[in-house]
C-alpha positions as CSV (number, residue, x, y, z in Angstrom):
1,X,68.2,120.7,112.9
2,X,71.5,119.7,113.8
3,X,74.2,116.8,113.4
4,X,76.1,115.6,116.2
5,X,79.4,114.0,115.5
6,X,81.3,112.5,118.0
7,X,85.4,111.8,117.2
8,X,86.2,107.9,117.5
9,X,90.1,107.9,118.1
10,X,92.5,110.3,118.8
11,X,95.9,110.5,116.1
12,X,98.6,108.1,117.6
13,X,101.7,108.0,116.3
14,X,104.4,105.8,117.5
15,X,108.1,107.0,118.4
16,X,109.1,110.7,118.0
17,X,108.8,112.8,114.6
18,X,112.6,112.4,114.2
19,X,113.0,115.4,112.0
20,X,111.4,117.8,114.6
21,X,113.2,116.1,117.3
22,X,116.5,116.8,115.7
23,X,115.6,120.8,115.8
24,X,115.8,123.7,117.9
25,X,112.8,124.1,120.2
26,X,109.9,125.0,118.3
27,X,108.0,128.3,118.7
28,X,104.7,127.2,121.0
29,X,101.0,128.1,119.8
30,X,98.5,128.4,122.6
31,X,96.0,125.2,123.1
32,X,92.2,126.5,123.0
33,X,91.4,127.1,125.9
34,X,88.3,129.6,125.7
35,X,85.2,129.1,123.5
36,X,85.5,131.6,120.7
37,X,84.7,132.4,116.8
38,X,86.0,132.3,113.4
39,X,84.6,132.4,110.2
40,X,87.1,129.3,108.9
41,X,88.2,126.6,110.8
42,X,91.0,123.9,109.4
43,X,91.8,121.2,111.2
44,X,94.9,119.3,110.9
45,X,98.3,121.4,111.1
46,X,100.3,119.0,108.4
47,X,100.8,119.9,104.9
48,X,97.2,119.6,103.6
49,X,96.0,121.9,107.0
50,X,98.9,124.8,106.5
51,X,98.2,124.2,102.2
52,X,94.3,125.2,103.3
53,X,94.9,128.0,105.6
54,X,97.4,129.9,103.0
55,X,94.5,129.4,99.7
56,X,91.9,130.4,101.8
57,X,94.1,133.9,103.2
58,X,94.5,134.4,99.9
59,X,90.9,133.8,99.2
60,X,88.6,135.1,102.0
61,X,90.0,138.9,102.7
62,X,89.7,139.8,106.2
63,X,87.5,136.9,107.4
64,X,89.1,135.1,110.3
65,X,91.1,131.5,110.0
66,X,91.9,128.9,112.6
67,X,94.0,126.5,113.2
68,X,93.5,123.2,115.6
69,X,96.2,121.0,115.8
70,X,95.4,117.9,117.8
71,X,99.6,117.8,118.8
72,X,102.2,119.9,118.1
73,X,103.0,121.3,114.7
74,X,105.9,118.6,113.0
75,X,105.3,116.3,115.6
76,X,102.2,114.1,113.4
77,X,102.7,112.6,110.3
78,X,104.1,116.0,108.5
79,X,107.4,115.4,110.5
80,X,107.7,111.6,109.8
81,X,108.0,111.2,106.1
82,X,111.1,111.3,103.9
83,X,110.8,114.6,102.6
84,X,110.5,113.8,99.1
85,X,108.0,116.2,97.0
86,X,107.4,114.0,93.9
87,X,105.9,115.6,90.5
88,X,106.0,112.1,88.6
89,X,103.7,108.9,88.6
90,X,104.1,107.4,92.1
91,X,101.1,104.9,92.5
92,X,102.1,102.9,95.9
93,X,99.3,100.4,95.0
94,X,100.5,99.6,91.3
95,X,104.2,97.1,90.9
96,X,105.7,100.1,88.7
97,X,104.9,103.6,90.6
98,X,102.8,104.1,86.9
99,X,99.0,104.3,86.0
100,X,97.1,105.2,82.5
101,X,98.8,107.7,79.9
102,X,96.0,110.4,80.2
103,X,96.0,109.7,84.2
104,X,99.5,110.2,84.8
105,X,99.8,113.6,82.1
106,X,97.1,115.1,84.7
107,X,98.6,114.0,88.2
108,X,102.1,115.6,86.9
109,X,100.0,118.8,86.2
110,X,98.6,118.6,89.4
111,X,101.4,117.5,91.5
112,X,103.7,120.4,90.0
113,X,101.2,122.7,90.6
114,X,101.3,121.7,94.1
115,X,105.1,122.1,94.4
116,X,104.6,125.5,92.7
117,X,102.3,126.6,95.6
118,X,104.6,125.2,98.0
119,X,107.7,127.1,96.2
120,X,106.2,130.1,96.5
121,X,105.7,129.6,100.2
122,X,109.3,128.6,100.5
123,X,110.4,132.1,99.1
124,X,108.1,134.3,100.9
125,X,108.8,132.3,103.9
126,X,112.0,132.0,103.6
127,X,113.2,129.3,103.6
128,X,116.7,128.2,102.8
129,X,117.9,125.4,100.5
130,X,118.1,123.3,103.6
131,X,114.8,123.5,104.2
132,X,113.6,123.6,100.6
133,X,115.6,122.2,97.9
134,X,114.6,121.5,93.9
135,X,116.9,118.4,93.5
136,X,115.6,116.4,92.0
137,X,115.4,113.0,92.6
138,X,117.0,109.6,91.9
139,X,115.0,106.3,91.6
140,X,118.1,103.7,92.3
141,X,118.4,99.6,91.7
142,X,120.7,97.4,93.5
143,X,120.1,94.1,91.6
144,X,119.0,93.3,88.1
145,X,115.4,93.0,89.5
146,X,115.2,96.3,90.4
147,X,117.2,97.5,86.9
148,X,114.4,95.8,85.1
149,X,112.2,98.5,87.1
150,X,113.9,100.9,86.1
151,X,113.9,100.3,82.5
152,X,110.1,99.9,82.9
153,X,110.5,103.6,84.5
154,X,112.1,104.9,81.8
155,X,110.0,103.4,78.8
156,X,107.5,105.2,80.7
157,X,108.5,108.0,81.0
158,X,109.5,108.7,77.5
159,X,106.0,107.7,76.7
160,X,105.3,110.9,78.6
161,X,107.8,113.4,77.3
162,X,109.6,113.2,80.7
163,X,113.4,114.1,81.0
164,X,115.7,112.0,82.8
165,X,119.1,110.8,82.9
166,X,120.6,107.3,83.9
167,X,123.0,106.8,86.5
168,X,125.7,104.1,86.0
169,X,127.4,102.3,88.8
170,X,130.4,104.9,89.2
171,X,128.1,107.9,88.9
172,X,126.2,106.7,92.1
173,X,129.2,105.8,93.8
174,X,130.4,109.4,93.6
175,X,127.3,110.8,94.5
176,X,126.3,108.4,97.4
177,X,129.8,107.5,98.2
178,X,129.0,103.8,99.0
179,X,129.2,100.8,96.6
180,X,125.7,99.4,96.8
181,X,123.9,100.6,94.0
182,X,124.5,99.9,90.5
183,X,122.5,102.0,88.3
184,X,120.1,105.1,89.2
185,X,117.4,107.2,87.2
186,X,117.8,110.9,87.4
187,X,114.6,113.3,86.9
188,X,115.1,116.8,88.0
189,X,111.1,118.0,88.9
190,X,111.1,116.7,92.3
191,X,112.4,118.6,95.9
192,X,113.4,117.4,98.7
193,X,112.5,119.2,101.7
194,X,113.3,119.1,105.8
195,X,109.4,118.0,106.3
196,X,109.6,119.5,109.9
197,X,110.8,122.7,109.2
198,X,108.8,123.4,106.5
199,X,105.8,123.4,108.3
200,X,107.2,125.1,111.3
201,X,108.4,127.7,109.2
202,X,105.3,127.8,106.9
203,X,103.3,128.2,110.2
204,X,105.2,131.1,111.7
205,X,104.5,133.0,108.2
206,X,100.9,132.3,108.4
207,X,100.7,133.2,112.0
208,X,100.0,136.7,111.3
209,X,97.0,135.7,109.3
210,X,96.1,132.5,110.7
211,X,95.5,131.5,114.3
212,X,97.1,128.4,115.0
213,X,96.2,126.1,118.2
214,X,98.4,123.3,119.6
215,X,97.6,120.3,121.7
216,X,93.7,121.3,120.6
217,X,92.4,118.0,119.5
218,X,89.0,117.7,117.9
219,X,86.8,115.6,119.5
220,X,83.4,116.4,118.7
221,X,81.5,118.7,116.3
222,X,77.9,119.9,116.2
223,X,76.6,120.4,112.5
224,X,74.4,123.5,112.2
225,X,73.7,126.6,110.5
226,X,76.8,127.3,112.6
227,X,79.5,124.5,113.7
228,X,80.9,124.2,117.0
229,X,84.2,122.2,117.6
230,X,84.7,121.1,121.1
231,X,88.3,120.4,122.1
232,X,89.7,119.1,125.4
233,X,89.5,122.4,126.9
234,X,87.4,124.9,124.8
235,X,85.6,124.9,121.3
236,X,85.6,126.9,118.3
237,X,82.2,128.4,116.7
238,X,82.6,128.5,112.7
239,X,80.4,128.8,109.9
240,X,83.0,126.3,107.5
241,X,85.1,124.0,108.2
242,X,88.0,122.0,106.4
243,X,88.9,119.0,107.8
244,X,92.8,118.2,106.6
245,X,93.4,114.7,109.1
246,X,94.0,112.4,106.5
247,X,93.1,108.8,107.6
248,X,91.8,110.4,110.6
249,X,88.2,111.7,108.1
250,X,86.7,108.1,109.6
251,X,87.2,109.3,113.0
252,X,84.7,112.0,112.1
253,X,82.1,109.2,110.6
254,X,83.5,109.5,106.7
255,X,83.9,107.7,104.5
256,X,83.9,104.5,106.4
257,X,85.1,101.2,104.8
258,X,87.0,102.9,101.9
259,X,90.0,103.8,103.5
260,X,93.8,102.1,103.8
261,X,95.7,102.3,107.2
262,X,98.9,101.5,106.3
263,X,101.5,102.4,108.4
264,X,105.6,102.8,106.9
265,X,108.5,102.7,109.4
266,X,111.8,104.9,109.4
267,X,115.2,104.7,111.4
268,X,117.7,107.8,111.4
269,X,121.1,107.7,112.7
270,X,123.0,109.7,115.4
271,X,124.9,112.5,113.9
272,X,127.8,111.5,112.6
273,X,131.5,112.8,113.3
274,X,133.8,114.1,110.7
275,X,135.7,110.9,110.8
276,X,132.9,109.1,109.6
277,X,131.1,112.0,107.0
278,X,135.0,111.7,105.5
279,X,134.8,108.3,105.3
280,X,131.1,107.6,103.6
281,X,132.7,110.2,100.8
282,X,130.0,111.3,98.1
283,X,128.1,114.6,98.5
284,X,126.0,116.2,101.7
285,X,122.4,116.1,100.5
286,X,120.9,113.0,98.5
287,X,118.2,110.9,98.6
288,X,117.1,107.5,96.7
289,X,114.0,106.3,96.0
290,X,114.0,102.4,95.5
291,X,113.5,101.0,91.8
292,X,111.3,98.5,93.7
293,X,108.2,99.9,95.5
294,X,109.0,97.9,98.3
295,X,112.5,98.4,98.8
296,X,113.9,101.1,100.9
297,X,114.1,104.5,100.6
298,X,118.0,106.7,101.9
299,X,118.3,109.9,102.7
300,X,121.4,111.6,103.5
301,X,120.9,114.9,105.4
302,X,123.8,117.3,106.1
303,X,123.5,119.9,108.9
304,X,120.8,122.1,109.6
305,X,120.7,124.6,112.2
306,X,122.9,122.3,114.7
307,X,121.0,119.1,113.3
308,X,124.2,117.0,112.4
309,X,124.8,114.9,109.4
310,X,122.5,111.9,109.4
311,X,121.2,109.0,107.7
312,X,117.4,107.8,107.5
313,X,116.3,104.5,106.3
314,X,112.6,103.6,105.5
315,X,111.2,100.6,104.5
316,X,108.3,98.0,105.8
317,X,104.8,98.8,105.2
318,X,102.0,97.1,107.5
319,X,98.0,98.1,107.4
320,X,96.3,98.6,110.7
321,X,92.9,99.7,110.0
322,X,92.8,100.1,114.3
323,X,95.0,103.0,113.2
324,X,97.5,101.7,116.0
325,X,100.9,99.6,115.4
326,X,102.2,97.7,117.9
327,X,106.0,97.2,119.7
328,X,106.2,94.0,117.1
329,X,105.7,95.9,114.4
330,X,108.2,98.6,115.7
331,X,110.3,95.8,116.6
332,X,110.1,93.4,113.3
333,X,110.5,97.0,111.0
334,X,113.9,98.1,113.0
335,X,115.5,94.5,112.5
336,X,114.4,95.1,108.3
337,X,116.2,98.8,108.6
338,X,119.1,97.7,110.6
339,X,120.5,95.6,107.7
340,X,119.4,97.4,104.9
341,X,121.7,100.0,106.5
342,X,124.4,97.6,107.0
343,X,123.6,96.5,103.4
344,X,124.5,100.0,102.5
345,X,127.0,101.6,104.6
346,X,129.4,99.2,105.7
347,X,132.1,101.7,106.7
348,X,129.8,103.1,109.2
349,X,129.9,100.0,111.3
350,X,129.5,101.1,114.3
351,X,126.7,104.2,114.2
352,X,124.0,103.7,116.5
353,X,120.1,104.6,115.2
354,X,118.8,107.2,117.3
355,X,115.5,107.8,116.7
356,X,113.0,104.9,115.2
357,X,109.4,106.1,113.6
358,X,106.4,105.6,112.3
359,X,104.4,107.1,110.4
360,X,100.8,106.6,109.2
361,X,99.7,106.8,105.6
362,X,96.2,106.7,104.3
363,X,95.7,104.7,100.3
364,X,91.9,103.6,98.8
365,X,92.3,100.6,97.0
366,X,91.6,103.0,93.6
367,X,94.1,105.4,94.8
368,X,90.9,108.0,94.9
369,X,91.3,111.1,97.3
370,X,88.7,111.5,100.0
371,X,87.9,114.5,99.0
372,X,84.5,116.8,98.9
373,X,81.7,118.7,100.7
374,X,80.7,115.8,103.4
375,X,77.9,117.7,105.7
376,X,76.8,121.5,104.3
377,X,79.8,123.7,104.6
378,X,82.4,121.1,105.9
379,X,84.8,120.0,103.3
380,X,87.6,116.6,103.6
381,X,90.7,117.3,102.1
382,X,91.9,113.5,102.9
383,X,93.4,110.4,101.8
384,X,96.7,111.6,100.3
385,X,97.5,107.9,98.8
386,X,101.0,107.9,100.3
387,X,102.1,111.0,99.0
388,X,101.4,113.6,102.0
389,X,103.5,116.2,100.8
390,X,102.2,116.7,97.2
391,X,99.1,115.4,97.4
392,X,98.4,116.8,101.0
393,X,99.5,120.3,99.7
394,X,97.4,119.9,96.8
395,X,94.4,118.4,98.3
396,X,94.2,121.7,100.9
397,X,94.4,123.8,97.8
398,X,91.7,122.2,96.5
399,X,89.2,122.4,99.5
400,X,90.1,125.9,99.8
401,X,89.1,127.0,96.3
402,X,86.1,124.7,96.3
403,X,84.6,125.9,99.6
404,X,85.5,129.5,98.5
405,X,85.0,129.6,94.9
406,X,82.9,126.8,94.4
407,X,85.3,125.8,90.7
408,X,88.3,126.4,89.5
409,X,89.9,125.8,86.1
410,X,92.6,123.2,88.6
411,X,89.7,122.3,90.6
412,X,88.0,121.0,87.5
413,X,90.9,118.9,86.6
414,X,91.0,117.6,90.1
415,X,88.0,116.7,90.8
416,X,88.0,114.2,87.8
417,X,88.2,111.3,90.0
418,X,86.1,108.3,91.6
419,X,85.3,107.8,95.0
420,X,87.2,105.8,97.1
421,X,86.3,102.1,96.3
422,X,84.9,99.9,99.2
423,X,87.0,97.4,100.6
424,X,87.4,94.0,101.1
425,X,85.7,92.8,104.4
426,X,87.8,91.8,107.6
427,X,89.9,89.4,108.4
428,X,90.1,89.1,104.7
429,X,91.4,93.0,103.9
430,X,94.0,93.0,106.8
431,X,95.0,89.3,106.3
432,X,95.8,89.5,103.0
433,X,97.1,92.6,102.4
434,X,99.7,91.7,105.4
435,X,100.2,88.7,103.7
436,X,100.8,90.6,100.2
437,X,103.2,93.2,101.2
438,X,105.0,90.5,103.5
439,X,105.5,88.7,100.1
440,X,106.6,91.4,97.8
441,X,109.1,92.5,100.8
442,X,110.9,89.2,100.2
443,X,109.9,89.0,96.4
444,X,112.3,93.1,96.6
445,X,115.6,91.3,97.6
446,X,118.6,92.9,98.4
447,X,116.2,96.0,97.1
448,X,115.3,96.1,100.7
C-alpha cells in the first residue's frame, strides 16, 4: 500500500544569499531531468543535507547517494546566516542564551562534535582559514544592560568549567577598531566560517561520491516499499530517504503545529576602499555576538577570493508561520540595521548596504529537534532551533547513523530529547509572539 504526499509550498527566500552573491560563479550541478535510481536520496543541499550525504558515504560503501536541491547550492538559507559555528549554550528562546546544567554539558558535547565533523571536512576539503576559521568568538555589551548579561554569561559558564576571557573597553576597541562597545566575553570553541563557501566547497568534495541536483525541487513523494520523488522535470526512485529542509518538514505533512517560522534579517555593505578599511582600524576578521539575544549581531569580513572587505549587520526577528515575509518586513528590518550600523561605525559615513537578506529559521517552542523515522525508511533531520550550522551539521549526522546503523553511542545522547511541543493557536501564536519580540527589541536598547 502506498502513501501519497503532495509538497505544500515551495522554499522562498527573500533578497539574494549575500555571501554567495559576493563569490566567483559557482560550479553548476545538473537539474533532474530524467527519472532514475539511487539507493539514498537527501534532500536539502544546506549544512544538515551535505552533513547527511558525507555520514552516510562513510557509512553505506558503494551504494549510491543523491542529492536534490530545490535552488542552487548557497543560495537557501546555508548562504544567509552569520557564519558563526557555536559549541556553547545558545537557546534563542530563553532571555540568557542558557538552559539546565545537565542540558547544556550535553549540547556542548554534541555541538563540538558537530564542529569536529565539519573540521574534518574543512581539511580534507580544503579549505582555507577564510573559509574555515577556529576563532573563537566574542559575546559583546554596549550598555550596562547588556554587561549585566554578560556577567550572567560568565557565572554560567564557570558553573560549567567553561574558559573565557573578558574584554574591557580598550581591548575591543583595538580589536574592532570602533568605540561602541564597552566590554566583551571571549570563549575560544567557536568558528566562524564563509557559510557560502563552505558548502560549495563541501559539495565539490562530495561530488565524486554524491550526485548532487540543482534547481530540482521536491514536490511530491510516493511512500512505498520503494519511494519515488517527483521533481519539476524528473523523479528519483529510492529505497531511503533523508529529508534535511528544516522548516520546510511541514511542507511534507510533518510535524504540523509544532514548528516556529521565524524569519532574521541581514544587511552587508559594499566593499570598502583602503581609505575607509584604514580608517575603521582594528583587525580583518571579527565577529560579535550581542550580550542581549535581541541585539545585533557584526561581522567584519576581509577579502576572499576578490570578495572585498565588508560589513554585515543582523538583527530583527519576525515569525511568519506562511513561511513568506513581506517588503514591510524587508523594509521595517533595513531602517533597524541602518542605524545600528551608524550606531557603530560612524567613520564609515557614507558606505552604502549592498545587499539586504533574509533568512528563515525554524525554533519549537521547547527548543526540540524535529527529528526521527516519520514514514518507514524516511528520516527528518529538521528544526535546527536557530543554530543551522551546528545543529544542521549535527542533525544530518544524526539521521545518517540512525537510518544506517540504527544507534550510536552520539546517537544515544542525541536522541534524549522531547518532541516538539504544540503551539499556541492562531492569531494568538503569531500575534503575540510579534508582539513579544517587538518588545524585547525596544526593551535591547542601544544593544540593537
Amino acid at each position: 500500500m502506498t502513501k501519497n504526499i503532495n509538497v505544500k509550498l515551495l522554499p522562498k527566500d527573500p533578497g539574494p544569499a549575500a555571501w554567495n552573491r559576493i563569490l566567483p560563479p559557482a560550479t553548476e550541478y545538473p537539474q533532474l531531468n530524467d527519472d532514475i535510481s539511487a539507493d539514498w536520496v537527501v534532500v536539502g543541499g544546506g549544512f544538515t543535507g551535505l552533513a547527511a550525504a558525507r555520514r552516510l558515504s562513510q557509512l553505506v560503501g558503494d551504494e549510491s547517494i543523491a542529492l536534490l536541491e530545490a535552488s542552487c547550492l548557497a543560495d537557501g538559507p546555508a548562504g544567509r546566516n552569520s557564519g558563526f559555528m557555536i559549541d556553547l549554550p545558545h537557546d534563542l528562546n530563553s532571555e540568557t542564551y542558557a538552559g539546565a546544567h545537565e542540558h547544556d554539558l550535553q549540547q556542548i558535547r554534541l555541538n563540538r562534535a558537530a564542529i569536529d565533523f565539519a573540521r574534518d571536512m574543512a581539511q580534507e576539503y580544503g579549505m582555507g582559514p577564510k573559509v574555515f576559521d577556529p576563532c573563537g568568538k566574542v559575546t559583546a555589551a554596549g550598555s550596562t544592560r547588556g554587561e549585566g548579561h554578560i556577567d550572567s554569561y560568565r557565572k554560567h559558564l564557570e558553573a560549567l568549567g567553561e574558559e573565557y576571557r573578558l574584554m574591557n573597553a580598550t581591548d575591543m576597541k583595538d580589536w574592532t577598531g570602533i568605540d561602541f562597545y564597552s566590554q566583551g566575553l571571549f570563549t575560544p570553541g567557536a568558528v566562524m566560517i564563509q557559510p557560502a563557501a563552505f558548502i560549495r566547497q563541501a559539495a565539490q568534495g562530495l561530488s565524486p561520491r554524491v550526485s548532487f541536483y540543482e534547481k530540482s525541487p521536491v514536490t511530491g513523494i510516493d511512500i512505498g516499499e520503494v519511494h519515488r520523488l517527483t521533481t519539476p522535470k524528473g523523479s528519483i526512485r529510492a529505497k531511503n530517504v533523508i529529508l534535511a529542509v528544516n522548516g520546510h518538514i511541514q511542507s511534507f505533512g510533518f510535524f504540523p503545529r509544532q514548528l516556529l517560522h521565524v524569519f532574521t534579517y541581514a544587511s552587508m555593505t559594499r566593499a570598502l576602499t583602503q581609505k575607509e578599511v584604514k580608517r575603521l582600524g582594528g583587525v580583518n576578521d571579527w565577529g560579535i555576538l550581542p550580550a542581549d539575544p535581541m541585539g545585533t549581531t557584526v561581522r567584519r569580513s576581509s577579502d576572499l577570493m576578490g570578495s572585498g572587505n565588508r560589513v554585515v549587520v543582523r538583527n530583527h526577528a519576525t515569525l511568519n508561520q506562511n513561511m513568506e515575509v513581506s517588503e514591510k518586513n524587508i523594509r521595517a528590518a533595513a531602517k533597524l540595521q541602518d542605524r545600528s550600523f551608524a550606531n557603530r561605525f560612524p567613520m564609515l559615513e557614507g558606505v552604502e548596504m549592498e545587499h539586504r537578506w533574509g533568512g528563515r529559521l525554524c525554533l519549537s517552542w521547547n527548543s526540540m529537534p524535529a527529528f526521527g523515522e516519520v514514514e518507514q525508511r524516511v528520516w527528518s533531520a529538521a528544526c535546527q532551533n536557530g543554530l543551522g550550522t551546528v545543529k544542521g551539521t549535527l542533525s544530518g549526522m544524526m539521521a545518517a547513523e540512525q537510518a544506517v546503523l540504527g544507534t550510536s553511542d552520539m546517537l544515544t545522547e542525541y536522541l534524549d530529547h522531547q518532541a516538539p511541543s504544540k503551539l499556541p493557536p492562531e492569531p494568538f501564536l503569531s500575534l503575540g509572539a510579534n508582539i513579544s519580540m517587538k518588545w524585547k527589541e525596544w526593551q535591547a536598547g542601544i544593544e540593537l
